[in-house]
DRENVOTI-234983 format. One record per residue (C-alpha): x, y, z. Coordinates in Angstrom, 2 decimals, decimal comma, padded with zeros to 5 digits. Example, Ala and Ser with C-alpha at 12.3 -4.5 7.8 and 13.67 -1.06 7.14 Angstrom:
2
rec xx=012,30	yy=-004,50	zz=007,80 .
rec xx=013,67	yy=-001,06	zz=007,14 .
***
This chain:
145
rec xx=002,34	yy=020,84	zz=-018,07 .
rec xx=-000,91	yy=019,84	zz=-017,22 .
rec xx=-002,23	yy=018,45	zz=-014,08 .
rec xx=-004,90	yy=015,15	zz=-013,14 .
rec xx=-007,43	yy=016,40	zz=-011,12 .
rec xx=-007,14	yy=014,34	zz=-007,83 .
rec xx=-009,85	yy=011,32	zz=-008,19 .
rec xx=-012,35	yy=010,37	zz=-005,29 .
rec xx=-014,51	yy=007,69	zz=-004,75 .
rec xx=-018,02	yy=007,66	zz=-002,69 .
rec xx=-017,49	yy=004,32	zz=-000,28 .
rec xx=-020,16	yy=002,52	zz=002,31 .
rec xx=-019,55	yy=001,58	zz=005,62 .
rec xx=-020,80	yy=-001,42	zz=006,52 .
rec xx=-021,72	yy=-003,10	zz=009,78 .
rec xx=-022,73	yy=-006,62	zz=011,05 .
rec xx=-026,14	yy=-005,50	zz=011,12 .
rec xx=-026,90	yy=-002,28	zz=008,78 .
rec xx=-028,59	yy=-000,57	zz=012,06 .
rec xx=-026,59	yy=-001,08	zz=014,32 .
rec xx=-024,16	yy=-003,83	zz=014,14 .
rec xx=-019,87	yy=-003,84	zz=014,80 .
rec xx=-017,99	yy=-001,73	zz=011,74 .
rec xx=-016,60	yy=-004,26	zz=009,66 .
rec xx=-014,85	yy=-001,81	zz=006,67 .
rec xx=-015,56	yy=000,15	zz=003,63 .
rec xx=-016,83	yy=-000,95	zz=000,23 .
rec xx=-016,21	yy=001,02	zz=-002,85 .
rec xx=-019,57	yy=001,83	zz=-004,85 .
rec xx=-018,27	yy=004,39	zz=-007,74 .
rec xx=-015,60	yy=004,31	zz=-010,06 .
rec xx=-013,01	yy=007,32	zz=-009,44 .
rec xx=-014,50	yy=010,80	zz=-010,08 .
rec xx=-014,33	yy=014,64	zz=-009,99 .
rec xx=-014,86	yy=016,04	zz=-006,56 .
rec xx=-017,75	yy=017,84	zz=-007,66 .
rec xx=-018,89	yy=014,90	zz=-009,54 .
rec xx=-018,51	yy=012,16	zz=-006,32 .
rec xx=-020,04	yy=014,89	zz=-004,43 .
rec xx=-022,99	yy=014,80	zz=-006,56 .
rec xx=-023,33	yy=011,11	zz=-006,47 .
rec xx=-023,09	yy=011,18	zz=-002,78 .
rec xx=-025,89	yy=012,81	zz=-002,41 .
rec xx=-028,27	yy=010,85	zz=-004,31 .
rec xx=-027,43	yy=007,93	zz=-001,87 .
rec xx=-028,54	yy=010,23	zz=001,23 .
rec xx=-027,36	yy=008,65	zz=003,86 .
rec xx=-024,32	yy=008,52	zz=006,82 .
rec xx=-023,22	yy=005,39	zz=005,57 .
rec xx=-021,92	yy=006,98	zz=002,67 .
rec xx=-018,37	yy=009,07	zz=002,40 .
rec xx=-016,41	yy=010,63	zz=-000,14 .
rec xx=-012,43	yy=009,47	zz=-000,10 .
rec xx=-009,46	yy=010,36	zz=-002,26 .
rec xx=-008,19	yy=007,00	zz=-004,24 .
rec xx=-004,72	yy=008,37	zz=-003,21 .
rec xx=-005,51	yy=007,61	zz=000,24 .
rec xx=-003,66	yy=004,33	zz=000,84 .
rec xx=-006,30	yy=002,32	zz=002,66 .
rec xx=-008,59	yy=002,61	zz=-000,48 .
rec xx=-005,59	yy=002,49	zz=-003,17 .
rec xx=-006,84	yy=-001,19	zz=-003,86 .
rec xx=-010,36	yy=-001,21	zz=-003,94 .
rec xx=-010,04	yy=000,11	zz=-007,55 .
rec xx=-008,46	yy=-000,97	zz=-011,08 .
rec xx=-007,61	yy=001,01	zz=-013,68 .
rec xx=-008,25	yy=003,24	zz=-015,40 .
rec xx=-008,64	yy=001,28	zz=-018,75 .
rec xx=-009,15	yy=003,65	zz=-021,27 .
rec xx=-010,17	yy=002,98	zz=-025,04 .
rec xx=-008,02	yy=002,21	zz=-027,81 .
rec xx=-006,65	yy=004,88	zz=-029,75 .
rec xx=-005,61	yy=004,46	zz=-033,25 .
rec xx=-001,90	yy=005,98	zz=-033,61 .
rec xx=-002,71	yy=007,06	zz=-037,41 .
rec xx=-006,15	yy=008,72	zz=-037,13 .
rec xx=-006,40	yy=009,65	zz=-033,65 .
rec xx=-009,79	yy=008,23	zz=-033,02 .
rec xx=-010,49	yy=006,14	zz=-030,42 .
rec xx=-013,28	yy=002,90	zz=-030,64 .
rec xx=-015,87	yy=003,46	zz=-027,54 .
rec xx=-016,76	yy=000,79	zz=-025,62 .
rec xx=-012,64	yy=-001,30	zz=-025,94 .
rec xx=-011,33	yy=000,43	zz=-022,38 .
rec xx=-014,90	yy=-001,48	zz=-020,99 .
rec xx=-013,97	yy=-005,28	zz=-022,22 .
rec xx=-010,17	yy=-004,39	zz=-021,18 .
rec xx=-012,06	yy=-003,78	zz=-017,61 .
rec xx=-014,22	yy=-007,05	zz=-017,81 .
rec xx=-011,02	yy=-008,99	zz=-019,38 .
rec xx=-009,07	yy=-007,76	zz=-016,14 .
rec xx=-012,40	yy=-008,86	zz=-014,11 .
rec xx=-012,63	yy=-012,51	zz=-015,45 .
rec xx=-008,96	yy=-012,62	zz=-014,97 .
rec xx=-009,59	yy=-012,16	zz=-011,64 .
rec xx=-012,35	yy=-014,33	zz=-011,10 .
rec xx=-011,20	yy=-017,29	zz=-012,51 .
rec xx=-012,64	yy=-017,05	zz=-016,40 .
rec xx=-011,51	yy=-016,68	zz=-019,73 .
rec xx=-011,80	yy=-016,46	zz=-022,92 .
rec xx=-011,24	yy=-018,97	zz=-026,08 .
rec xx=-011,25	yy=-019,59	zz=-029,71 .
rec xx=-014,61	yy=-017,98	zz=-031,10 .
rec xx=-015,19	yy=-015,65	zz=-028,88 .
rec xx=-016,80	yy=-017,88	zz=-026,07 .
rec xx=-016,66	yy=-017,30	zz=-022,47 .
rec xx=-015,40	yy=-019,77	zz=-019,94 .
rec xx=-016,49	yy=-020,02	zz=-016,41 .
rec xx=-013,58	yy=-021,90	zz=-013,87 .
rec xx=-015,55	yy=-025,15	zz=-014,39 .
rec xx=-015,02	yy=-024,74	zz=-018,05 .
rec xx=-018,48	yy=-024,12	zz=-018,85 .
rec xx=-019,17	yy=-021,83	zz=-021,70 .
rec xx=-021,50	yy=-019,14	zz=-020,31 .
rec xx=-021,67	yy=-016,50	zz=-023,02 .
rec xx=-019,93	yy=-014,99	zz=-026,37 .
rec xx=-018,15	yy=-012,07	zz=-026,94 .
rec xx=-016,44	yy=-010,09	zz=-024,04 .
rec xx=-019,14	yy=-007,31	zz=-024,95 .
rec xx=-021,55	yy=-009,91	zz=-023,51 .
rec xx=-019,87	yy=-010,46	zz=-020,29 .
rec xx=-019,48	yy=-006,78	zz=-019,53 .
rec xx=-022,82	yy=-006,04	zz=-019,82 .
rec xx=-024,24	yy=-009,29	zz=-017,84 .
rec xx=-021,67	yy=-010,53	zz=-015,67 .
rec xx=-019,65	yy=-007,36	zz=-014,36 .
rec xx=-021,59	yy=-005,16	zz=-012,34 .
rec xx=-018,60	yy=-004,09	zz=-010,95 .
rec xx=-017,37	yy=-002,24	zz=-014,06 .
rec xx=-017,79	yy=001,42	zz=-014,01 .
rec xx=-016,48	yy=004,14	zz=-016,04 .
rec xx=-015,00	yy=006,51	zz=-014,51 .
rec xx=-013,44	yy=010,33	zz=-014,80 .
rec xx=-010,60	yy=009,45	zz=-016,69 .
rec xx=-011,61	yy=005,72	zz=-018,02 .
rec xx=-013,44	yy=002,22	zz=-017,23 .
rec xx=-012,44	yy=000,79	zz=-013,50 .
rec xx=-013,14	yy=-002,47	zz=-011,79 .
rec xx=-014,23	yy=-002,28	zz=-008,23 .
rec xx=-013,41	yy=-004,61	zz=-005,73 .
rec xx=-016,14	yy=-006,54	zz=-003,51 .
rec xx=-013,65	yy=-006,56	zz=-000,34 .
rec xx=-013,74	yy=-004,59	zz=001,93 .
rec xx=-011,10	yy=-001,52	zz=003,65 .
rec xx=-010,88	yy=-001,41	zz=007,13 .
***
């Protein structure tokens, strides 16, 4: 039997005003990783702000979705890079009130066609897509308390 490594994610504390100011909650800034490798990423931010939490621990359960991992086909095996990503930014537009139609167009809520192909839109409109350890996650923009 093997075993997932437990996942962690490096969060931000953030404050009324970023000196000084009343706590007001977390916000997630990396997808799920490693220990060693949310360590590592912790440190390049170098600063107290910063933490390193499990995404077992319930008050940051939700600040993440996924993973979405890349299609495998069942008679070869191989898997097509880059299809766990628009399953990410198709849960993300969900989300945020677009979607897709006919031709591969994008829709904003106002019905306003802002790109093609969900390629596109992953790379321009979801900076919150990240991949992960174990596949591509969407990160929430609210905050944990």
């Amino acid at each position: 039997m093997t075993t997932t490594p437990e996942l962690h994610i490096v969060v931000e504390a953030i404050s009324a005003n970023r000196m000084a100011g009343a706590f007001q909650g977390y916000k997630v800034r990396t997808a799920p990783l490693t220990w060693e490798e949310a360590l590592a990423k912790w440190e390049t931010f170098r600063s107290t702000r910063f933490a390193v939490r499990s995404v077992n621990d319930p008050r940051f359960a939700d600040l993440v979705q996924g993973p979405f991992k890349d299609t495998v086909n069942r008679r070869t095996g191989n898997s097509r890079p880059g299809t766990g990503r628009i399953k990410a930014a198709k849960a993300w537009a969900h989300a945020h009130g677009y979607n897709g139609a006919a031709g591969g167009w994008i829709y904003n809520k106002n019905d306003r066609a802002i790109c093609q192909g969900w390629d596109t839109f992953a790379s321009y409109y979801c900076a919150a897509i990240q991949n992960g350890a174990d596949g591509w996650y969407v990160l929430s923009d609210e905050l944990a308390s």
